[in-house]
C-alpha positions in Angstrom: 10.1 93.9 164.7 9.4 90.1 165.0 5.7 88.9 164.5 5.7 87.6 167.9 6.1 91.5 169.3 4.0 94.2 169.5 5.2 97.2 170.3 2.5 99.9 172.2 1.2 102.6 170.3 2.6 105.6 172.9 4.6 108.6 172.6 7.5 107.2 175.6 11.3 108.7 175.8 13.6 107.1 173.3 15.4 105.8 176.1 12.0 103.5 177.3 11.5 100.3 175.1 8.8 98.0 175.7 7.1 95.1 173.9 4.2 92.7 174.9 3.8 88.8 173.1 1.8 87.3 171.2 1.4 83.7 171.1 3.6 83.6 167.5 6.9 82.2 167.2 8.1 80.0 170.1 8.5 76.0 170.2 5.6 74.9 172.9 2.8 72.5 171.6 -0.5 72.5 171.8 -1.9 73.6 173.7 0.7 75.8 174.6 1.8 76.5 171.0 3.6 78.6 170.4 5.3 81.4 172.7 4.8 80.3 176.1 6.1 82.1 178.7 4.7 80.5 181.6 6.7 77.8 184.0 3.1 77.1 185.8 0.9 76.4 183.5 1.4 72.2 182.8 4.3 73.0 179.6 7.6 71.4 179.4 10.4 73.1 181.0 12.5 73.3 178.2 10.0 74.7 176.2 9.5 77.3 178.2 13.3 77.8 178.8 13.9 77.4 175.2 11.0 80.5 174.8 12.0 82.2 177.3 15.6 82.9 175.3 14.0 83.2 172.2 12.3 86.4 173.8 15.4 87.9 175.4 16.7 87.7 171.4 14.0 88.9 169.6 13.1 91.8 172.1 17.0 91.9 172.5 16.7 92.5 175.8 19.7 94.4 178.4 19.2 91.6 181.2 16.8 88.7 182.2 13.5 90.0 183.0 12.1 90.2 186.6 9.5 87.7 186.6 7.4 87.6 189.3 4.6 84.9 190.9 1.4 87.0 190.0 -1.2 86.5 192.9 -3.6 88.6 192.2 -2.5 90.6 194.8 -2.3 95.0 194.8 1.6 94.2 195.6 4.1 96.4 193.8 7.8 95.4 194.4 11.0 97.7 193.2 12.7 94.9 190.5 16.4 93.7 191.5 18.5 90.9 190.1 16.6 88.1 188.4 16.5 85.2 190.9 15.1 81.7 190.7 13.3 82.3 194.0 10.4 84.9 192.4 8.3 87.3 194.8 4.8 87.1 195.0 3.9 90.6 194.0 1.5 91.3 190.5 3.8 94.8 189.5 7.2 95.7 189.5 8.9 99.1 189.2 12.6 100.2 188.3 14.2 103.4 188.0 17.7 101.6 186.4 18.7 101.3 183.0 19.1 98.0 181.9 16.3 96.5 184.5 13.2 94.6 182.7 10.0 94.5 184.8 7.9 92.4 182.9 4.1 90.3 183.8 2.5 87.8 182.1 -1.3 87.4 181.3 -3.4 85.2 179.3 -7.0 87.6 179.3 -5.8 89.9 182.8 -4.5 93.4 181.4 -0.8 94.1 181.3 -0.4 97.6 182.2 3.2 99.9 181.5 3.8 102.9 182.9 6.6 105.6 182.2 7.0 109.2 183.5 8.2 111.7 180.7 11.4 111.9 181.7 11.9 108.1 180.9 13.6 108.1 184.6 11.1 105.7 186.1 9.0 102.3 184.4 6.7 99.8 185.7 4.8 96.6 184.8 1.3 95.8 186.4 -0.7 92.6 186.5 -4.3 93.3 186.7 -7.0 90.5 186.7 -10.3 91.9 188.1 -9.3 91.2 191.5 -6.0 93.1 191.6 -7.6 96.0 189.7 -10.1 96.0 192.2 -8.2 96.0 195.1 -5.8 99.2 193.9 -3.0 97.4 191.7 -2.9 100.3 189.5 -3.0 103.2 191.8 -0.6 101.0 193.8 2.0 101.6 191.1 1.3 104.7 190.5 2.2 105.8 194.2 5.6 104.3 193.2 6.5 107.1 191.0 8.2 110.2 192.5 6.6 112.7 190.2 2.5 113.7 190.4 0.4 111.3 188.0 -0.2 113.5 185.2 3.6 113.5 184.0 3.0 109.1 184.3 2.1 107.4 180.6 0.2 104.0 180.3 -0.7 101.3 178.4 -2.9 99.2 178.5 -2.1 96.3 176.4 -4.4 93.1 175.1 -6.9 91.4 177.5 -10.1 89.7 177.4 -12.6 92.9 175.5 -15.5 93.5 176.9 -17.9 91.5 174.8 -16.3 88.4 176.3 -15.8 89.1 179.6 -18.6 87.7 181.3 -18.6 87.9 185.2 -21.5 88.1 188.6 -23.5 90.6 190.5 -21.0 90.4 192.7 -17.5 91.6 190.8 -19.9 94.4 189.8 -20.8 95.2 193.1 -16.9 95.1 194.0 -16.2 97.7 191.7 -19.2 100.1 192.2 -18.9 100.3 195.8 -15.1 101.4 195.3 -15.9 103.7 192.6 -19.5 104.5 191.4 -18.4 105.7 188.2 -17.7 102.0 187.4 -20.9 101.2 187.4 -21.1 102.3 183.2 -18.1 99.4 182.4 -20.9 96.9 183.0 -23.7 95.3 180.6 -26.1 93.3 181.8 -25.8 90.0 179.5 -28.6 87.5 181.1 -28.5 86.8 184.6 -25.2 88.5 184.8 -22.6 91.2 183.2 -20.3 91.6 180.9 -17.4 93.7 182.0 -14.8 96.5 180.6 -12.0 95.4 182.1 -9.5 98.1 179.6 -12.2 100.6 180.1 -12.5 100.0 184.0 -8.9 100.0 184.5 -9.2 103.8 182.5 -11.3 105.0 185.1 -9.0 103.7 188.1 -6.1 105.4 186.3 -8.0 108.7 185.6 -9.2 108.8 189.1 -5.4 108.6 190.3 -4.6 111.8 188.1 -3.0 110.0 185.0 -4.3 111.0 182.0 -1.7 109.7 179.6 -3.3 106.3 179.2 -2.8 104.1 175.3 -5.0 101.2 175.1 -3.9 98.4 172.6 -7.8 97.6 171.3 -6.8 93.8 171.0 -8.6 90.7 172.6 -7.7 87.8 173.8 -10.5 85.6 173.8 -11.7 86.4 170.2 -8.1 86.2 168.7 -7.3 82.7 168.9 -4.7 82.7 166.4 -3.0 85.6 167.7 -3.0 85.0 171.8 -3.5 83.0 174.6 -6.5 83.0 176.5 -7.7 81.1 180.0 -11.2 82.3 179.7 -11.4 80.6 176.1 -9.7 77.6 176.1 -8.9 76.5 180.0 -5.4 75.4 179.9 -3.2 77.7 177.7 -0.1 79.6 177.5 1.2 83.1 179.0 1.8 85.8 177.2 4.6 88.7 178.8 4.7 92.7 178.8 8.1 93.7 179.3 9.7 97.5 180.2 12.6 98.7 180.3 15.1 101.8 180.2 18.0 101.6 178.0 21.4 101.8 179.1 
């Protein structure tokens, strides 16, 4: 598998493949070296085209992915045929082979889900924000088959000794779940947040248990990814899913 991949470390269906960037590999500049996948972010189009196939190639992907324009939203929309007029939503879902849902971050968490049967996949955007608002059980409620058959992973964000964030995102999460309350350290006048670990307890509290974490940071892994909260203007990394044909 390319250097520019990685692959989650799950137990999925042969029939499921999925991958999630790095920042290795593509033709950007800097700031945006190397990979970018983001049209939105100030880099040249044909950079980002030029990435763009470069990632269908090395993931060899069936089709071109779904993209979508992630608002931050707790929107979850079934994925069709790739268009050039994208749907604000922040997760996708497909139960057809040969469909890639796919979401791009650059310190959110990329989530991918799976049932057991490898019948069903999804892709979810989750900044604090969408997480907080139900992005994740959102997708869940998309699957026709009780939560504890649905796997997850949770692939590389911005860790929780970097995540620094107000009384008031804290508040947001407590008052929707209590339990949140342990994702947070205080760190001066405010916290720092667990946004893999808080996204864990929003999963286990809609029955899935199946959940994979990735363990890899954004902000402290300059070299390896992309990160908004580090440097400002930056790249996207993608998390792509898909069932084979």
């Amino acid at each position: 598998m390319s250097k520019s991949l990685i692959v989650p470390n799950w137990s999925v269906p042969s029939t499921v493949r999925a991958v999630s960037t790095t920042r290795l590999g593509g033709v950007s500049g800097s700031p945006w070296q190397a990979l970018n996948l983001g049209s939105h972010v100030g880099d040249e189009l044909r950079a980002v085209t030029k990435n763009r196939e470069l990632l269908t190639e090395i993931a060899q992907l069936p089709s071109e992915p779904f993209w979508l324009n992630q608002i931050h939203s707790q929107r979850v929309v079934e994925a069709a045929v790739a268009s050039t007029e994208m749907i604000d939503a922040d997760a996708s879902f497909t139960r057809a082979a040969g469909k890639v849902c796919i979401v791009m971050t650059a310190d959110c968490l990329p989530v991918l889900f799976t049932n057991r049967q490898g019948t069903q996949v999804a892709a979810a955007h989750a900044g604090w924000r969408g997480l907080c608002d139900g992005i994740l059980e959102n997708t869940v409620d998309t699957f026709d088959c009780s939560p504890e058959e649905i796997i997850t992973w949770v692939g590389p964000a911005i860790g929780p000794d970097a995540f620094e964030v107000g009384a008031e995102v804290r508040e947001a999460f407590i008052q929707t779940h209590h339990a949140a309350e342990q994702c947070f350290i205080t760190h001066g006048n405010k916290y720092l947040a667990n946004l893999p670990k808080l996204a864990e307890l929003r999963l286990q509290h809609a029955g899935v248990n199946a959940i994979y974490h990735s363990h890899r940071c954004t902000f402290s892994e300059p070299e390896q990814f992309f990160s908004y909260r580090r440097d400002g203007q930056t790249g996207r990394m993608a998390s792509l899913i898909w069932i084979t044909e």
